[in-house]
C-alpha positions in Angstrom: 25.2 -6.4 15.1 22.1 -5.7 17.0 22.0 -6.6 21.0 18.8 -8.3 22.0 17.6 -4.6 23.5 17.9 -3.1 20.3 15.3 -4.8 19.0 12.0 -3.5 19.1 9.3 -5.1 21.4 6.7 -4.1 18.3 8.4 -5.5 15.6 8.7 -9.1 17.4 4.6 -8.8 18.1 4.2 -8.6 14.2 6.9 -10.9 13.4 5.0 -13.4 15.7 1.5 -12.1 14.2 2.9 -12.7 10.7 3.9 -16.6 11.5 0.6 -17.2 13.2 -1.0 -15.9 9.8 1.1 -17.4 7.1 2.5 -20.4 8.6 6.6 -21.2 7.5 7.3 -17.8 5.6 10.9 -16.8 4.2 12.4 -13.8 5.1 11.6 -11.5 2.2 7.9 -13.0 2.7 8.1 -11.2 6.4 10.1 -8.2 5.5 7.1 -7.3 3.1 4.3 -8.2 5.9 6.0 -6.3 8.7 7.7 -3.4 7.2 11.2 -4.0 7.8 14.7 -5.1 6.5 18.2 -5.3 6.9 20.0 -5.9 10.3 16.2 -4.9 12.6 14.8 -7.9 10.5 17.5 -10.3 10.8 17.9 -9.3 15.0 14.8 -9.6 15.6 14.3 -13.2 13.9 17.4 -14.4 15.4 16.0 -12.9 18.5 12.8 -14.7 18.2 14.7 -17.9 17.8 17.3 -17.7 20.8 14.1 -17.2 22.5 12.4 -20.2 21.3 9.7 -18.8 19.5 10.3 -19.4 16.1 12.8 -22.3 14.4 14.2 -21.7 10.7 13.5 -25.0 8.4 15.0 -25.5 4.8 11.7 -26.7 2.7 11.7 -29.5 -0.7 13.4 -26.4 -2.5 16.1 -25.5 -0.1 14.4 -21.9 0.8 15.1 -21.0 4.9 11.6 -20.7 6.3 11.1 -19.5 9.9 7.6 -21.0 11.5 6.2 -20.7 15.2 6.9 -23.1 17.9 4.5 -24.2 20.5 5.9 -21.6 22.7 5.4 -19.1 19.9 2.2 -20.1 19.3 1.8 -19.1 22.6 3.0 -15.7 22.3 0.8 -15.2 19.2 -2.3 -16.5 21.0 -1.3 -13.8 23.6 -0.5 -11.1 21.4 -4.0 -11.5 19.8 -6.1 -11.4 23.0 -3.8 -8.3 23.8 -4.6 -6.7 20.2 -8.5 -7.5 20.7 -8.6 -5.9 24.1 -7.0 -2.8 22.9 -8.6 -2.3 19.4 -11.3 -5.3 18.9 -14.2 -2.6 19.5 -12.8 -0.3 16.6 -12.2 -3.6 14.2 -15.7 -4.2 15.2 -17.5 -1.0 13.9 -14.9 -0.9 10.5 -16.1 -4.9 10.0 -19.4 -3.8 8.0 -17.4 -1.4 5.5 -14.6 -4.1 5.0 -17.5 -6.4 4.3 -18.9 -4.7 1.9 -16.0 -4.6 0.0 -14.6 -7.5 0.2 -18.1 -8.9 -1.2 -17.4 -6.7 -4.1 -13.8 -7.5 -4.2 -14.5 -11.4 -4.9 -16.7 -10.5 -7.5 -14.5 -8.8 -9.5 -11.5 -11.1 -8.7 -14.0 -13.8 -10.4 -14.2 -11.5 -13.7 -10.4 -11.6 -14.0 -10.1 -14.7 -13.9 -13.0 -15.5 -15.7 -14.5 -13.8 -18.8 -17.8 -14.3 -20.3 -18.0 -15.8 -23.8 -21.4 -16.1 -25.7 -23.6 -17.8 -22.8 -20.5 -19.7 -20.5 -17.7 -18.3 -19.2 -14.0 -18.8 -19.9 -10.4 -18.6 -18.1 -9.5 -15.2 -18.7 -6.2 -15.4 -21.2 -5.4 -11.7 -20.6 -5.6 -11.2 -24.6 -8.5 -8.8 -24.0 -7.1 -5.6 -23.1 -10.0 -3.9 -23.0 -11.6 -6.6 -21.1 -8.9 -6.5 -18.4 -8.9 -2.7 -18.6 -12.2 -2.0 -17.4 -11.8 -4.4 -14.6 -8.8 -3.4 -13.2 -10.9 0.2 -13.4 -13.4 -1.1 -11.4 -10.9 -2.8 -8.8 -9.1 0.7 -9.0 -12.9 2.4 -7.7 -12.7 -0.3 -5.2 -10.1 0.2 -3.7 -10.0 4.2 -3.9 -14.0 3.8 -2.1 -12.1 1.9 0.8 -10.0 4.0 1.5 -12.0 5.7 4.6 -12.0 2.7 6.6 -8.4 1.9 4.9 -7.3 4.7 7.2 -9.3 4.4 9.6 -7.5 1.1 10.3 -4.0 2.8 9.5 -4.4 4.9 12.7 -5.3 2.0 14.5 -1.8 -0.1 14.0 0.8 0.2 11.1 0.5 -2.5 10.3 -3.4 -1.8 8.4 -1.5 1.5 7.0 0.9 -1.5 5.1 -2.0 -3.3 3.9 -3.3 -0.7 2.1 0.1 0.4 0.3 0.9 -3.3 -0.6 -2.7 -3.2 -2.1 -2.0 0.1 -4.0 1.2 -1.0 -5.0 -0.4 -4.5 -6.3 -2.8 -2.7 -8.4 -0.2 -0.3 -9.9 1.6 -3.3 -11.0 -1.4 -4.9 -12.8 -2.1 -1.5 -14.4 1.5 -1.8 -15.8 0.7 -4.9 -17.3 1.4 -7.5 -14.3 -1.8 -9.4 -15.0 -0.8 -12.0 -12.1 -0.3 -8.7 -9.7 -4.4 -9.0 -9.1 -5.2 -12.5 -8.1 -1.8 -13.8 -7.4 -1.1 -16.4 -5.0 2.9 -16.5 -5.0 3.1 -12.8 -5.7 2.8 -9.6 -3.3 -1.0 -9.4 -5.3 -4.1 -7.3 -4.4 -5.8 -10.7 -3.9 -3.1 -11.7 -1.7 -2.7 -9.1 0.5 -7.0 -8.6 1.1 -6.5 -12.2 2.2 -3.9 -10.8 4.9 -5.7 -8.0 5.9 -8.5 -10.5 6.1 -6.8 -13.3 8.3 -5.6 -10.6 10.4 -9.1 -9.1 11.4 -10.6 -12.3 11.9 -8.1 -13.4 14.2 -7.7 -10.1 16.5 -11.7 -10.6 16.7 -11.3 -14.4 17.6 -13.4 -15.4 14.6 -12.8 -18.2 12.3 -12.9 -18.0 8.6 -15.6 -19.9 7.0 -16.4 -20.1 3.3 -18.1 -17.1 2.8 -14.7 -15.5 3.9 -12.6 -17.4 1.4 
């Protein structure tokens, strides 16, 4: 079993990031956000919570769910000023890239949801295959044009490098016929994980997300 010195000082800042993001999240809901598993997962969570930082909860359907306390709050409101010191200028110059595709992104997220029919538009049933293929084509030219300031982030932390697998892996998974892998809410989805990537830039700039950032 891992000591409390053999866990890593950078995989408690994420931990702490990913509560401050997502709120009460299980374990295989962090181990996907921060990159790890096994026994470095499980010390550092029982780390975080000998510490005080974060308290496990069993919600309505009986899952474990670790959330911040106000100390970890704390820690997370510290970890971001830290993170905006240190990188805030290069998020900054990235922003207008990520912002032009995350206005693109939306618009085709609203085409797979919804397709046109005569002069209205309808829930998209997925029966269309050639429908769903072109836009999951276009998402796939999305997210290929991204890719410069995808790994331009990458350098910065890990952490981005993440984001932009678990988008590449979401997108493979819709190509294979996952439809929900796209614009899943309860799945690992490319709409999901923008939203991550997202929350995580606006908060390591101090910026609060308004409805144009929904």
């Amino acid at each position: 079993m891992s000591s409390d010195g053999d866990v890593a000082p950078g995989l408690r800042g994420e931990l702490i990031l990913a509560l401050a993001l997502g709120g009460a999240l299980a374990a295989g809901e962090l181990a996907r956000r921060v990159g790890a598993s096994g026994e470095p997962l499980s010390g550092a969570l029982a780390l975080l919570e000998r510490e005080g930082a974060a308290e496990r909860r069993l919600d309505a359907d009986g899952v474990a769910r670790l959330r911040l306390t106000r100390a970890g709050a704390e820690r997370a409101t510290a970890f971001l000023a830290a993170e905006r010191a240190r990188i805030g200028a290069a998020l900054e110059a990235v922003l207008p890239a990520f912002d032009a595709s995350n206005g693109a992104l939306k618009a085709l997220l609203h085409r797979w949801q919804l397709r046109p029919e005569g002069s209205t538009s309808v829930v998209n049933d997925h029966r269309d295959p050639r429908y769903d293929d072109g836009v999951l084509q276009e998402l796939g030219r999305l997210v290929a044009g991204a890719d410069p300031w995808l790994e331009e982030l990458g350098r910065l932390r890990p952490r981005y490098a993440r984001y932009r697998e678990r988008i590449v892996a979401a997108l493979a998974r819709a190509g294979a016929g996952e439809t929900e892998q796209v614009a899943g809410l309860a799945v690992d989805s490319v709409h999901s994980v923008w939203w991550q990537l997202h929350a995580d830039l606006l908060a390591v700039l101090g910026r609060v997300r308004g409805e144009a950032d929904a």
